[in-house]
C-alpha positions as CSV (number, residue, x, y, z in Angstrom):
1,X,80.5,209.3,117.3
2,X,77.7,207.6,115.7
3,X,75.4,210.4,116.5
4,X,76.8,212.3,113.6
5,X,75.3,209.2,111.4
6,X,72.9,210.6,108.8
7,X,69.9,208.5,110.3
8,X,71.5,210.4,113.8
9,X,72.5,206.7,115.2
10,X,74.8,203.5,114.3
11,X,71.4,201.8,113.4
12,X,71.6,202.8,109.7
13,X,74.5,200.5,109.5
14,X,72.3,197.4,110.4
15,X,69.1,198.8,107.9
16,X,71.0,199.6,105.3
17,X,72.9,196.5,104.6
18,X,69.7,194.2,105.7
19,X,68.3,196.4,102.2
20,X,71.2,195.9,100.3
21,X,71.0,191.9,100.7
22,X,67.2,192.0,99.7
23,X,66.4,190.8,95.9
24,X,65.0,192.7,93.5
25,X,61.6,191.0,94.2
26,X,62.0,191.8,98.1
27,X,62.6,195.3,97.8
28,X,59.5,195.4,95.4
29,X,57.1,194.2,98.5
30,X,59.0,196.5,100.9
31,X,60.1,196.7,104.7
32,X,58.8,196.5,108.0
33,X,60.5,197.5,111.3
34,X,59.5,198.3,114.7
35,X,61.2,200.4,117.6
36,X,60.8,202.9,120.1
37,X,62.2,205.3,117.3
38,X,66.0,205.3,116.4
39,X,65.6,201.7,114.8
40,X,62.5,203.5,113.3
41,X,64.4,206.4,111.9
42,X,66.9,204.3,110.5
43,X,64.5,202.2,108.7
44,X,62.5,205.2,107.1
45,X,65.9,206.4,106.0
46,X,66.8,203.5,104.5
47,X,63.3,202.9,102.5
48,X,63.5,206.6,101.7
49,X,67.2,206.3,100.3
50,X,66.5,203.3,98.6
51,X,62.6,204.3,97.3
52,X,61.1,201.2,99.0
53,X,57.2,200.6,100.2
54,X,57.9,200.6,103.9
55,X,55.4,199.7,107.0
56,X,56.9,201.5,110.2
57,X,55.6,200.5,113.7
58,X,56.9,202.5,117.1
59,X,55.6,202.3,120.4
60,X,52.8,204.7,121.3
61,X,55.2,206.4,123.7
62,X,57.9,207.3,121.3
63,X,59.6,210.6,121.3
64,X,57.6,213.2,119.5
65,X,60.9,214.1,118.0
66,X,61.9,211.2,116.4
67,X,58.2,210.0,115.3
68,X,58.4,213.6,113.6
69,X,61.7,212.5,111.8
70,X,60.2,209.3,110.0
71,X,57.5,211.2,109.2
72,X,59.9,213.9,106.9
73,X,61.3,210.4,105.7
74,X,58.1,209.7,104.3
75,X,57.7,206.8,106.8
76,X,54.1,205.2,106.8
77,X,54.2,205.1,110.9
78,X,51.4,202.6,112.3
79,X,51.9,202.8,116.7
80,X,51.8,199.9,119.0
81,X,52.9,199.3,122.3
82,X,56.3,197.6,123.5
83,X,54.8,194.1,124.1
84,X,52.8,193.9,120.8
85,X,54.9,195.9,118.4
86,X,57.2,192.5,117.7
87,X,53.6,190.5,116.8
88,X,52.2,193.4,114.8
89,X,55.9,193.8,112.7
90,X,56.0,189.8,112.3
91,X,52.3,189.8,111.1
92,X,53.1,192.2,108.6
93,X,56.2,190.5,107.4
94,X,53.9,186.9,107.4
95,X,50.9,188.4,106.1
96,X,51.9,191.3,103.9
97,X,55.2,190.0,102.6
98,X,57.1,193.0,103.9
99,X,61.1,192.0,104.2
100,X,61.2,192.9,108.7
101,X,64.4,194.3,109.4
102,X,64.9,193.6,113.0
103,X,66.4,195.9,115.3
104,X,69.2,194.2,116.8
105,X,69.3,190.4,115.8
106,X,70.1,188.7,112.4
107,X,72.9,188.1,110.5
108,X,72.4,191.2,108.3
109,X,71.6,193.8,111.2
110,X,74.9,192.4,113.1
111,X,77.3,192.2,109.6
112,X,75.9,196.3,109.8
113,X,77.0,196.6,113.2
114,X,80.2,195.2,113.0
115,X,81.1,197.8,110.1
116,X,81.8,200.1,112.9
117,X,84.1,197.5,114.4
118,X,86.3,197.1,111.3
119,X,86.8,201.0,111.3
120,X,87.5,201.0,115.1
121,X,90.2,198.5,114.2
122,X,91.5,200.7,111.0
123,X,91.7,203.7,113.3
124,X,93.3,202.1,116.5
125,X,96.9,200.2,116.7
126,X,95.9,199.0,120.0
127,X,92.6,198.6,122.2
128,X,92.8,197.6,125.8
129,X,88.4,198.1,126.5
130,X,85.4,199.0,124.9
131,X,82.6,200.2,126.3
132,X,79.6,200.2,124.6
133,X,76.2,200.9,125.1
134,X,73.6,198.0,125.3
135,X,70.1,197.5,124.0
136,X,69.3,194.3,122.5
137,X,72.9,193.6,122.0
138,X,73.2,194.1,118.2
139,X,76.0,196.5,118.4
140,X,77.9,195.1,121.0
141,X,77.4,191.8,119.3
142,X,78.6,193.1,115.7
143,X,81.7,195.4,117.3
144,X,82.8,192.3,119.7
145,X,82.8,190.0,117.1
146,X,85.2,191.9,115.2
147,X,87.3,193.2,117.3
148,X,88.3,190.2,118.7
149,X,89.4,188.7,115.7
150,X,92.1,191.9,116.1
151,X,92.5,192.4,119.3
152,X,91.8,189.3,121.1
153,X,92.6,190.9,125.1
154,X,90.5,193.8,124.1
155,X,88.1,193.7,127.1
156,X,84.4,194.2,125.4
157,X,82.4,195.9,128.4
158,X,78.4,196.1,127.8
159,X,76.5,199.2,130.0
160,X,72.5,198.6,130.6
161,X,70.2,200.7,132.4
162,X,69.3,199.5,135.9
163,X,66.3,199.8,134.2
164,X,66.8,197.8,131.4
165,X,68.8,194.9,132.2
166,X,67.8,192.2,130.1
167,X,71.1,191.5,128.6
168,X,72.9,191.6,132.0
169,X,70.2,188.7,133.1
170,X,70.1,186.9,130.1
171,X,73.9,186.5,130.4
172,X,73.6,185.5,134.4
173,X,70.2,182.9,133.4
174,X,72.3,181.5,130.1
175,X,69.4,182.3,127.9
176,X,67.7,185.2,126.5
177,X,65.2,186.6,128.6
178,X,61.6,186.7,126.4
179,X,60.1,189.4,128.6
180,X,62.7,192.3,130.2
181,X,60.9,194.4,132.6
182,X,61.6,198.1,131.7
183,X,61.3,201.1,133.6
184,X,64.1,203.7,132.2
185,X,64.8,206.8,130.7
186,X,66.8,205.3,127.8
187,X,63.7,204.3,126.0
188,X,66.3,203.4,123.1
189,X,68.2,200.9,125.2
190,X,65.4,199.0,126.2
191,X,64.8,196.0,124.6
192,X,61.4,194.4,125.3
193,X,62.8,190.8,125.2
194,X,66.1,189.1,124.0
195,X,66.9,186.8,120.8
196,X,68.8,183.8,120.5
197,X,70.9,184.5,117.4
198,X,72.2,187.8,119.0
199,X,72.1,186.1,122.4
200,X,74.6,184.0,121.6
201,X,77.2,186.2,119.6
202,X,77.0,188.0,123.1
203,X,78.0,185.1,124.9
204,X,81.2,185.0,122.9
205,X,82.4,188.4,122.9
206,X,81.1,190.3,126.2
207,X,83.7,190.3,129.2
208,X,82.2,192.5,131.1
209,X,78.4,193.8,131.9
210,X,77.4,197.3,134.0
211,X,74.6,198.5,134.9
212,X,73.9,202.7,135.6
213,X,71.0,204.3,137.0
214,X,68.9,207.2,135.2
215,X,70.4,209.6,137.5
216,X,73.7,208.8,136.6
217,X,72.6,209.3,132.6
218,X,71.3,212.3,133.3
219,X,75.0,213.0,135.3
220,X,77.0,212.0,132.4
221,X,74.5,214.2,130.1
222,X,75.4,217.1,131.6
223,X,79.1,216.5,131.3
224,X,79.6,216.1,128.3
225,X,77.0,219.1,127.2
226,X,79.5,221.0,129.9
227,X,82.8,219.5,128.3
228,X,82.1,218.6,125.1
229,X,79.3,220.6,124.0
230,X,77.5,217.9,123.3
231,X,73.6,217.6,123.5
232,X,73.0,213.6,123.8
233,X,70.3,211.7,124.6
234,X,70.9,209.0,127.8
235,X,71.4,206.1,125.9
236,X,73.8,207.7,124.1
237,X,76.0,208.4,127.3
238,X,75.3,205.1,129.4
239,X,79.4,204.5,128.6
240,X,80.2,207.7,129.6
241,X,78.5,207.4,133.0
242,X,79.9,204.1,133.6
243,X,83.0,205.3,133.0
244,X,82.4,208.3,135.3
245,X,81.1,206.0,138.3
246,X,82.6,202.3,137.8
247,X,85.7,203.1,136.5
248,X,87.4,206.3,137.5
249,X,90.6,205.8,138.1
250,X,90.9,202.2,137.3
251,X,91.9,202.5,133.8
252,X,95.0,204.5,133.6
253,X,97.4,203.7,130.7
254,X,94.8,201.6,128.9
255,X,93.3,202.3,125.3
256,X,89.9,202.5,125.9
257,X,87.2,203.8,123.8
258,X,83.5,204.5,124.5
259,X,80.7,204.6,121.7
260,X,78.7,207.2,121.6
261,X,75.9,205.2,119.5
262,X,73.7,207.9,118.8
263,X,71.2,210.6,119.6
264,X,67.6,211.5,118.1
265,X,66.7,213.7,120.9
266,X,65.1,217.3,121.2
267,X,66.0,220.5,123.3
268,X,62.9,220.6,125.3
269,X,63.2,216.6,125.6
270,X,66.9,217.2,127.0
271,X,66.1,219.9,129.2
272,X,62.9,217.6,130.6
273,X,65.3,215.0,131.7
274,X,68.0,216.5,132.7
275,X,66.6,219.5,134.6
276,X,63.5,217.8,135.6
């Protein structure tokens, strides 16, 4: 349940132990990021944690929500659209000498993602599928790559938006896609374009890829805000609904655990997607 994360998502794991690998001299000339707002929340809370000079992009179409949680980070937020945002963070790292941490690729962010692997595998004595929500593959990538070293038949199953796929097509194309066409509600699975570092830890540990629709989301929303209780924004449930629609039924007797990655998302936000 990685929405219960201080930073509200599992990508404090990847910003926090990008910081702690910076030299004294680094940390002094700050970070950079760039996201569509989770990866942006976890990078202000990192900077703010650790008292570091920070330049913040997100896309102009962020979630007031989350743009208004960097902000009581302290976050200096500069807004830029999908396409441009990865220039505009890697001009500032160039030109500025800001340390970027990158939203789902390095060795750092994935050593940060596949924290949450090792305690999967400290809590578990067995694990027959995972199924894990995908973006730009970072936390797949850093789980995977764990858990296989434990649990080698562990089935590692990736969920994309319909949306969203760049991942699934990167994998079909062998190569990662350098422009993914995006038209979803799970603004914080999609990834404007694909990396070759992370691309390839993907390659070794994904078994499986799925893909829902927004509708189905918005399905598995409302279930678990019926069953659980739980208020949680799409990408968030994309495991949930594949389980709900790809699965039912088909995994009886088997260990399987879904991520719940994370969830920056407002009432009136939820309420606009779901009822809307």
């Amino acid at each position: 349940m990685e929405f219960l994360q201080h930073a509200g998502t599992f990508k404090a794991r990847g910003a926090i132990n990008n910081v702690l690998n910076l030299d004294e001299e680094k940390k002094q000339k700050g970070i950079t990021a760039v996201s569509a707002g989770n990866h942006a929340i976890a990078a202000s809370y990192a900077a703010n944690k650790f008292g570091l000079k920070n330049k913040i992009f997100m896309y102009n179409s962020a979630n007031q929500f989350r743009v208004n949680k960097c902000k009581e980070l302290k976050a200096n937020l500069y807004f830029t659209d999908p396409h441009s945002a990865f220039k505009d963070v890697l001009k500032a790292s160039s030109e500025e000498d800001y340390s970027f941490i990158h939203p789902f690729d390095g060795a750092f962010t994935m050593q940060g993602t596949a924290t949450l692997g090792f305690e999967i595998c400290n809590q578990m004595q067995n694990i027959d599928n995972i199924i894990i929500s995908v973006g730009g593959g970072g936390l797949i990538g850093g789980i995977g790559s764990f858990v296989k070293q434990k649990f080698p038949k562990c089935k590692i199953i990736g969920v994309e938006p319909e949306g969203a796929k760049g991942l699934t097509d990167s994998l079909k194309t062998n190569k990662p896609i350098e422009q993914v066409l995006i038209n979803s509600i799970a603004d914080s699975l999609s990834a404007p374009l694909h990396m070759p570092y992370s691309f390839s830890i993907c390659q070794n540990v994904i078994d499986q890829m799925i893909t829902v629709t927004d509708n189905e989301m918005i399905e598995a929303m409302l279930f678990m805000y019926d069953k659980c209780k739980l208020m949680l924004e799409p990408a968030c449930v994309a495991g949930v609904a594949a389980l709900q629609r790809y699965f039912k039924g088909k995994l009886k007797n088997q260990d399987t655990l879904i991520v719940l990655c994370g969830s920056n998302i407002d009432i009136k936000s939820w309420n606009d997607l779901v009822f809307n």
